[in-house]
N, C-alpha and C positions, 0 to 999 in steps of 0.2 A: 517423705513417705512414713506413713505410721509406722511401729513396730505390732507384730503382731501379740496376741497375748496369751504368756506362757504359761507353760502347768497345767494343761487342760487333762483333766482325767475324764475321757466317755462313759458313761455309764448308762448303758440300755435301760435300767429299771429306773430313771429318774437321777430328783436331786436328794430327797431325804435327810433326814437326821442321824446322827452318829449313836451307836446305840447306846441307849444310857439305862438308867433304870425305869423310865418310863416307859419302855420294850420290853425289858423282862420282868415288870409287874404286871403280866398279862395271865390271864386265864380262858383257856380253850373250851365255853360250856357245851357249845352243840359243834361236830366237826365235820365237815361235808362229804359228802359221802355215806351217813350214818342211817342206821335203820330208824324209821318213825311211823308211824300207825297214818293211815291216808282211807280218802272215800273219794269217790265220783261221782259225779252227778252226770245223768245222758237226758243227751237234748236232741230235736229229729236233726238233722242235715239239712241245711240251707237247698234249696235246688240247684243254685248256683254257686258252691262251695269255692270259693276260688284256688285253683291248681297251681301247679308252678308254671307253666306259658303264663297266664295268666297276673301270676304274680311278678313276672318277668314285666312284663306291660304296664306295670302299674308304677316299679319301678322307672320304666321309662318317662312316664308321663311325672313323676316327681322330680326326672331328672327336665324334663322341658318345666317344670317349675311348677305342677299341680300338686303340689303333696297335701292340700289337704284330701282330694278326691282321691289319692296314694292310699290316703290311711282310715278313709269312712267305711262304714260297713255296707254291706251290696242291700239295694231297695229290699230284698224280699230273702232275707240273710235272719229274721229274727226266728230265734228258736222257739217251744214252747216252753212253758213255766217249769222252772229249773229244781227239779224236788231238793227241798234240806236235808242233809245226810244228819242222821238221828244218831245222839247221843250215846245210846246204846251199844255195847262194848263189841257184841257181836255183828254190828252196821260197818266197824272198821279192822282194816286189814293191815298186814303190817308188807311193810317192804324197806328197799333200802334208797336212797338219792342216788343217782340223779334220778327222778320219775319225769318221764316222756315216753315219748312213741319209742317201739323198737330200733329202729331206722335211726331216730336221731343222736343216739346212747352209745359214742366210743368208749370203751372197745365194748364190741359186743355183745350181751348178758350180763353186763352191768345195772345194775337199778332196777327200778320198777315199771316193768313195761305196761302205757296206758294202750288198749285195745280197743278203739272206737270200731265199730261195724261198718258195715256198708249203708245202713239207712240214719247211724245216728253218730253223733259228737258227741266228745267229752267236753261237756258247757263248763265246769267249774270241778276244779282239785282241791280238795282241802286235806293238810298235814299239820300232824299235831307230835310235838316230839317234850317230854319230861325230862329236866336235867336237876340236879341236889349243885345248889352253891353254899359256900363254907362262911365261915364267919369274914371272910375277904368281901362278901357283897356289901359289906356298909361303906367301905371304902373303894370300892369301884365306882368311877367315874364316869364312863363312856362306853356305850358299849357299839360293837361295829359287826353289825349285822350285813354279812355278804352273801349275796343272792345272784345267781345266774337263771331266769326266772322267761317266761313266755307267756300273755306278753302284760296282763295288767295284775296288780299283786296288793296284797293286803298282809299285815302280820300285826298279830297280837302278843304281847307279855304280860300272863295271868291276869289276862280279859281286859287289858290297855294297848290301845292302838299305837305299836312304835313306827308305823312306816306304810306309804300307800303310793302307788302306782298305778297310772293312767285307768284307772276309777275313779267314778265322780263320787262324794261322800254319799251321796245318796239315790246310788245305781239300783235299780232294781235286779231281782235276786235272777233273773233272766238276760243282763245285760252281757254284752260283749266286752272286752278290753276296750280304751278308746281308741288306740294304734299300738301297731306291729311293735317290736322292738328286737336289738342283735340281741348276738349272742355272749357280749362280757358281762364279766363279772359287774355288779355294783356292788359299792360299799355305803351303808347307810349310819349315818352318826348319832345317836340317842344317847340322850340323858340319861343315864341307868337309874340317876335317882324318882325323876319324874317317869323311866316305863315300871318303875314298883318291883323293879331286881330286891330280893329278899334272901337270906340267908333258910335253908331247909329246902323244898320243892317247887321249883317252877314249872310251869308250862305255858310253850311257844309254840304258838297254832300261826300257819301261813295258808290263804286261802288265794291261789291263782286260776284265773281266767283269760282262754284265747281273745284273741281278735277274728273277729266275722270270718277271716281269709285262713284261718287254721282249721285244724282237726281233732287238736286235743291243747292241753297245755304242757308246759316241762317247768321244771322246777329240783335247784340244787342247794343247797345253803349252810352256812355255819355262823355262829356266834361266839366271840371273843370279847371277854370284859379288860378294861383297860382301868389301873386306877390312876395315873395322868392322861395328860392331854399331849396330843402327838402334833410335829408339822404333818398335814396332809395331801398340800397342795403348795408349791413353790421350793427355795424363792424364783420370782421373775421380775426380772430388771427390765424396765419400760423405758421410753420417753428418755433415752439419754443424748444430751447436748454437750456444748464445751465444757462446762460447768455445773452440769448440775442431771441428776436423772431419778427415777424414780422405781422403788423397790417392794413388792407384793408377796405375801404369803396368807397361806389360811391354814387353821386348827380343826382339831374335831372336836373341840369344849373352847369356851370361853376363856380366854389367859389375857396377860398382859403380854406384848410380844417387842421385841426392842430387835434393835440394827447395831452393830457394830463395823468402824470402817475406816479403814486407813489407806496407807500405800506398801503396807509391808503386809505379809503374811502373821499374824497372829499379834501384829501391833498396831493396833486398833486403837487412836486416842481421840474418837469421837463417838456418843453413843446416840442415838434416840430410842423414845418407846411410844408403846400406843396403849391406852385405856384398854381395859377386860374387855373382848370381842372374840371373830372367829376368823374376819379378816382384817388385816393390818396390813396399812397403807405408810409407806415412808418417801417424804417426799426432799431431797438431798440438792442441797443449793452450796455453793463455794466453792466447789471440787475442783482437784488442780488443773488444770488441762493440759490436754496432752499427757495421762497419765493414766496407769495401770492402778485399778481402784480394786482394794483387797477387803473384802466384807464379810458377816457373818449375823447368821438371824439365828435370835433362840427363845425361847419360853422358861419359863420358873425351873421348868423338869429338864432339858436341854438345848445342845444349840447346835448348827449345821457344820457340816465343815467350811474351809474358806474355799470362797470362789473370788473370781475376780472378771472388771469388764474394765472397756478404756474406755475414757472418753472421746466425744466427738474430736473428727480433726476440725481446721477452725477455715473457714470462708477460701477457697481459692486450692488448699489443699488439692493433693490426691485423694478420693473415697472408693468404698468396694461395699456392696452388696449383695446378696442371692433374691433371688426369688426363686420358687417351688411352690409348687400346689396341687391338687387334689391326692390327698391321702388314702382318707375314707378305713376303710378295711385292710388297707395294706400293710400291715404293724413292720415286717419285718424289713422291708422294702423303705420304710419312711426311716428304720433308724438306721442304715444304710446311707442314706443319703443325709440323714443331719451327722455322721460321722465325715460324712465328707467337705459339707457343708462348713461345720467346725470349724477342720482344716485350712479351711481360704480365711479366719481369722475375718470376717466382714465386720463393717462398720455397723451395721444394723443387716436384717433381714425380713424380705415380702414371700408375705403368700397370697397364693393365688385365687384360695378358696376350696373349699371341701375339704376343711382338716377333720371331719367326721363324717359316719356315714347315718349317723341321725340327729340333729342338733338338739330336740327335745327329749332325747337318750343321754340321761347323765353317765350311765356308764360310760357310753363314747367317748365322752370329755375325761372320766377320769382315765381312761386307756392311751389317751391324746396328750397328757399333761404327764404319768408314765414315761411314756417313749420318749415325748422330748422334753423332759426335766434339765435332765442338764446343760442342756442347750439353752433355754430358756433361764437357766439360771446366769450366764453367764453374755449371751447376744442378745439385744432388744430385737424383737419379733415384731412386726406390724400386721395384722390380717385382714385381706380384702374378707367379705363374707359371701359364700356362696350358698347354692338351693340346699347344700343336705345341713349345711352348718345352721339355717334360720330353723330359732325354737320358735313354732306358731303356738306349740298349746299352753294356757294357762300356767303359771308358776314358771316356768320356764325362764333362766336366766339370760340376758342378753352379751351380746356382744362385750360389751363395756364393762359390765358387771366379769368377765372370765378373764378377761384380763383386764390390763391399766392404762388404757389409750389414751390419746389428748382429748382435749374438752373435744364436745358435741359441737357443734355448730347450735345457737341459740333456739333459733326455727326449726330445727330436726325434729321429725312426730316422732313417739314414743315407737321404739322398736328397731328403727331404720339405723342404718349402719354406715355411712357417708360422712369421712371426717379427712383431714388433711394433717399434715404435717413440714418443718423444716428441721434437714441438719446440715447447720452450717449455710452454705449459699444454694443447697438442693431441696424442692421443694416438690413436694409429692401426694398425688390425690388418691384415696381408697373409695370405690366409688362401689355403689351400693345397688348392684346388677338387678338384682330380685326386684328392685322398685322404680329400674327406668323410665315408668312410667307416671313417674311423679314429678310433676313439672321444677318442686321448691327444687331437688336437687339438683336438675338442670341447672336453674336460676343460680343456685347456691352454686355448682361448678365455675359458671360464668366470673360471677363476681370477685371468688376465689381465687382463680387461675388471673385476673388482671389484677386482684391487689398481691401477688407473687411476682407479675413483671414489674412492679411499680417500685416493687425493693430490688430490683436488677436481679435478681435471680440466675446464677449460672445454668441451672437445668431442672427442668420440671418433667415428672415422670406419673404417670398413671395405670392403677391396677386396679383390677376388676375379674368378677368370676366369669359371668359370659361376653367375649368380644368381640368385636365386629367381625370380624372375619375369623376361617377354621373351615378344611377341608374333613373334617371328622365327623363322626354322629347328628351333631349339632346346628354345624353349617353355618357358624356365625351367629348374631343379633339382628335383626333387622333394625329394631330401635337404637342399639348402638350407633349404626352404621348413618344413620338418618339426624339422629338426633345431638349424638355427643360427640361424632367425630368431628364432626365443622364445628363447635367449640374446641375441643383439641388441637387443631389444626391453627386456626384464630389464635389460640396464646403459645403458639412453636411448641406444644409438647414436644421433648426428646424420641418417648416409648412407650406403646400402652401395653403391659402385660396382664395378660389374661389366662383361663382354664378351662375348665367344663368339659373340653375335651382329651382323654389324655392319652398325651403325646407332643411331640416339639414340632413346632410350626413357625416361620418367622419369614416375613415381607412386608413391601414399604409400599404403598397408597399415599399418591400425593406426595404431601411432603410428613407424613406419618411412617414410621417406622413399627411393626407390632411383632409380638412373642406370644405365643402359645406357650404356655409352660404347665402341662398336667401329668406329670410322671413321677410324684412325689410319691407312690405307691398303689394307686387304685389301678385295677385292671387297666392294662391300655387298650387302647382301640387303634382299627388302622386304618389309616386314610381312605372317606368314599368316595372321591372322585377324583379326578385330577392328575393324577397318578400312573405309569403305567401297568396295565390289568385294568382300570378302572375305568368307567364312564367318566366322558367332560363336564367339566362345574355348570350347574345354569344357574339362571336366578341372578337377582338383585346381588350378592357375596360375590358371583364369580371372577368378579375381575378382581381378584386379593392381591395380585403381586407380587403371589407366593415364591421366596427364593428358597426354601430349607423347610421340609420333613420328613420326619425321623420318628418313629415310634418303638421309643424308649425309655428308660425310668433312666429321670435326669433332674439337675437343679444348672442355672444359667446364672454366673459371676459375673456383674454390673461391676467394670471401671469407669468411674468419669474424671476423665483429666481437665483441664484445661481447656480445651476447644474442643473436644472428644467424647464421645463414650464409646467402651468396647465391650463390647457383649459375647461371654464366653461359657455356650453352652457345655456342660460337661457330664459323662455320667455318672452313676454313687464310685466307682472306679479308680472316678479322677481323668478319666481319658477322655479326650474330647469328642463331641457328638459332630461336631464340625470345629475349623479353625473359628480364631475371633475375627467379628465384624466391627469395623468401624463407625458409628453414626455420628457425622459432625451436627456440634451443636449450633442452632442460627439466635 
């Protein structure tokens, strides 16, 4: 049995960098919160404004997988032509951040309350705020413009475009946002030399626009110049095998970025680097096996503290893994659970989908990367993709691009998220729900899953966002159930774990064994049918062979022995949601 791997320090806010002087060569020029000169523009009101019922429904239909129709604007939603707030000194009014609706502004009388009417909207917000930088802007390097914004955004420095958000570049002065967006922070990363930061007077104008489904906009922001370059995102250790695994970080500027890594803490006598970028990619081959691997990443300015992961155990072994999933919005609830998570020291870890609650919401992701920093720095994480995590709109980073997954399958269309993996003699499908109905995957599972028996494979497991069965909201796949379980079945999958709905679910079909696992922090749901209080199951799903559920925030510890797996669902706790089940391997 592995030993597990020690020194693990949690830390809620991530993995970051140790502070150096690249932290305290910061300067605070616009601070949030702060008073700035603003105008509005009023537009009529949609006839069919959309409400919250409303947007409640809209929500659901993104959760049954419509998010583009989620996030369009309503047929007869366009306003009239959006007057330009004029230059003129007495056109703008002053106020302080956050500016939004009264209602949406904790605490209370804070900010600038925008006042739409009963017959009209505030179509577009434009804020305009003047800040003096010292002779330190020639050596400012970055600047990190943070915006908590609703829902499409534009901002200028002294009349240079540093930053845009779901506007087209060439939206007409009447347009909507192109979709909704939460409510976190983003952090935007600019050149300070190419946004024309000068030394003596600037001015930073932000002009935000609702979506169709709002009433006004909101808008919070600060700006801090940086004169190095910071880690922003990582490390995360990927892809790790007996020997060898692979390690990810990204900047807010261009650096050369290097790995360091041994078996001891702070004796590190192998180094690599990577060329001037933002992300650096380290890819580590020879590593001892069966060993506790002591690393550290840094840049010109500085470098992290050490962490450490183990490597794979080697064919035949004992293994452990979690799976967990749907997050979404649950911040508090998700680091709860990767604390516990932690704790069982796994061999790697599945999700189950929905680690965000918009995929083409970069805040989300950086809120997501946040919370579970150091987890991530230290466990390889694999992620099935589910409906909120798919970015459909332009620029939009994919799956592969956020983190460091295995190669693509060759024939994969651009976007899709279906890939596989081995550690050791366990071999494991992530399968790509949103696009069930794309045959190559099918095909590609098929092929997939027989050349994994063909290397003897002790146990093949599969995870997906929506699955075949689920007594919840959802009620199962139809497609699943139709299409992929009689392939599953075909090559003795173990277990397919799945989400979408959340809450713990677990029963075996045939000779299929399935998990629900959506408790990693999004609201849960409680079972619709099946149940006592509830109506009987009908439909094509209902014979699921439901033994176990439980609606509760949980994550489920995969042992696979030797002839075995045991599946040990647990909550953030630690206590168990039920005893371990057995599922012999055929």
């Amino acid at each position: 049995m592995r030993r597990a791997v020690a020194g693990l320090s949690f830390l809620l806010l991530g993995a970051g960098v140790r502070p150096t002087s690249a932290q305290a060569a910061e300067r605070t020029y616009v601070a949030a919160g702060g008073a700035a000169e603003y105008v509005v523009a009023m537009a009529p009101r949609p006839t069919r404004l959309v409400g919250a019922a409303a947007l409640a429904a809209l929500e659901r239909a993104r959760d049954a997988g419509a998010s583009a129709a989620a996030d369009a604007p309503l047929a007869d939603a366009t306003p009239a032509t959006v007057p330009t707030p004029g230059a003129d000194a007495t056109t703008w009014l002053t106020g302080s951040a956050p500016f939004g609706l009264a209602a949406d502004k904790p605490p209370p009388g804070t900010g600038a309350a925008l006042a739409p009417s009963p017959t009209e909207r505030i179509a577009l917000l434009r804020v305009r705020r003047s800040f003096r930088a010292g002779a330190e802007a020639a050596s400012v390097r970055v600047l990190r413009l943070r915006a908590r914004y609703r829902d499409g955004l534009v901002v200028r420095l002294n009349g240079t475009e540093i930053a845009r958000r779901n506007l087209a570049f060439d939206a007409a002065p009447q347009a909507f946002a192109q979709r909704t967006r939460g409510p976190e922070w983003e952090t935007f990363y600019i050149d300070a030399q190419a946004a024309s930061l000068h030394a003596g007077d600037n001015l930073l104008e932000l002009e935000v626009r609702p979506h169709a489904a709002r009433a006004a906009p909101a808008l919070d922001f600060e700006l801090i110049g940086g004169e190095q370059a910071r880690i922003v995102r990582g490390p995360i250790v990927q892809r790790v095998g007996e020997s060898e695994a692979t390690v990810v970080f990204e900047t807010d500027a261009p650096v050369t970025g290097e790995l360091r890594w041994g078996t001891a803490e702070s004796s590190y006598g192998a180094r690599l680097t990577t060329p001037p970028g933002v992300r650096h990619v380290f890819y580590l081959a020879g590593l001892p096996r069966d060993a506790a691997i002591h690393y550290q990443v840094a840049t010109p300015e500085g470098a992290s503290p050490d962490y450490v992961f183990h490597t794979a155990p080697r064919a035949g072994e004992p293994m452990r893994f979690v799976v967990y999933g749907d997050v979404r919005s649950g911040h508090e609830t998700h680091a709860r659970v990767l604390a516990a998570v932690a704790g069982e020291a796994p061999d790697f870890i599945l999700t189950s989908g929905d680690m965000v609650l918009r995929g083409t919401d970069e805040a989300d992701w950086q809120r997501y990367f946040e919370i579970a920093g150091a987890v991530l720095a230290r466990y390889c994480v694999y992620p099935a993709i589910g409906n909120h995590d798919a970015g459909a709109a332009a620029g939009t980073r994919h799956l592969e691009d956020i983190f460091a997954l295995p190669p693509a399958p060759l024939d994969r269309p651009l976007g899709a998220a279906w890939y596989s993996f081995d550690v050791a003699d366990v071999h494991v499908v992530m399968l790509d729900s949103n696009r069930y109905d794309d045959d190559a995957q099918l095909a590609w599972l098929d092929a997939d899953l027989a050349a994994a028996r063909a290397r003897h494979v002790r146990a093949i497991f599969a995870v997906c966002h929506h699955g075949p069965w689920s007594r919840g909201l959802h009620l199962g796949n139809d497609l699943a159930r139709e299409k992929y379980v009689p392939v599953l079945e075909k090559h003795r999958v173990a277990v397919i774990f799945s989400g979408h709905d959340h809450f713990y679910q677990r029963g075996r079909v045939g000779g299929l064994t399935y998990v629900v696992s959506g408790g990693g922090g999004a609201a849960l749901y409680q079972p619709r049918c099946g149940v006592p209080g509830k109506k009987a199951c009908r439909g094509p799903g209902s014979k699921d062979g439901m033994q176990a559920i439980v609606s509760e925030y949980h994550y489920v510890l995969v042992e696979v022995l030797r002839d075995e797996v045991q599946l040990c669902p647990r909550r953030p706790d630690g206590t168990a949601i039920e005893a371990c089940v057995s599922v012999k391997l055929r």
